[in-house]
N, C-alpha and C positions, 0 to 999 in steps of 0.2 A: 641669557646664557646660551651660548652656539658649541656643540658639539663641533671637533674641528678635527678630530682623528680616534678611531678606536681601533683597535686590531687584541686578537691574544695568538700569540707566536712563541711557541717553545715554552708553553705553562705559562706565558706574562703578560697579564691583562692590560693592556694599555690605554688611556683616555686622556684625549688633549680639549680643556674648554675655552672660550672665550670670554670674560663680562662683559659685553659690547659697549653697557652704559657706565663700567667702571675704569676710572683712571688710581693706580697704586700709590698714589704719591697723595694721595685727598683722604686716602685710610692707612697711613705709614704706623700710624700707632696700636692701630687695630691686627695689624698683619701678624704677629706672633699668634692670637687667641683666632684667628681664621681658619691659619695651618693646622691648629690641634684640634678647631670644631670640625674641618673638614675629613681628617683622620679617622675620626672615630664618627663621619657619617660615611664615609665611603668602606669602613672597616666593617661596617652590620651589612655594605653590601654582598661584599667577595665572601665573608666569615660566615661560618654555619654556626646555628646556636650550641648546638651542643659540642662544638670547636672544630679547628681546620679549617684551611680554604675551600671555596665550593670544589667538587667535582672536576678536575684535570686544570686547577689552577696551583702554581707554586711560588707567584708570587703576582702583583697586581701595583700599577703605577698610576696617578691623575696628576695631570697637569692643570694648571689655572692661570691664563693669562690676561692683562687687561685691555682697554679698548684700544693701549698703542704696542701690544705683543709685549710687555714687559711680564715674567713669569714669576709664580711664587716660587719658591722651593718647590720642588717636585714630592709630593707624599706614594711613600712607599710603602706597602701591606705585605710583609710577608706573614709565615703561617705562627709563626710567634707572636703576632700581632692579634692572631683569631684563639688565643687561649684562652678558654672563658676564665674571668675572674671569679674571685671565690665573693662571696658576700661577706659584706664589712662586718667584724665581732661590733657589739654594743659597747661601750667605755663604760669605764668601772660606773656603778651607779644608775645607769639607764635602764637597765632589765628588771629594776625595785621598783615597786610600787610607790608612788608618791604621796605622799601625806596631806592631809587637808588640812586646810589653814584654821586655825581656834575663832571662834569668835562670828 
């Protein structure tokens, strides 16, 4: 991976990479589940844990191109994006204690 532009201008984080060794057309089926893992790795960057974007950031952009400049969707962060989630309740029956089997 080549970093190929960073800049933050007017609160907007911006980063453009390259896969050097990746062509988009040899992972066409994987590319939905890329943009969402990439989202939510680049989202624990910008995002502060206990929520917001870091420090004089208002929103945050990554690009991803492959080895012939073809780009994915561009993934955007804004600060909606860094609202921590609450933790999942349990479903009905999981917070019981489980019974052991007879025998």
């Amino acid at each position: 991976m080549r970093l190929d532009e960073s800049s933050v201008k007017n609160g907007v984080m911006t980063a453009a990479y390259t896969l050097t060794d990746r062509d988009f057309n040899d992972i066409a089926t994987m590319l939905p589940f890329a943009v969402n893992a990439m989202k939510k790795q680049v989202s624990a960057i910008v995002c502060r844990p206990e929520g917001g974007m870091l420090s004089g950031l208002q929103a945050a952009r990554f690009i991803v191109r492959d080895k012939h400049g073809k780009a994915l969707p561009p993934v955007d962060i804004s600060p909606i994006d860094c609202t921590p989630q609450p933790a999942a309740q349990p479903q009905e029956g999981e917070d019981r204690p489980r019974r052991k089997a007879k025998g």
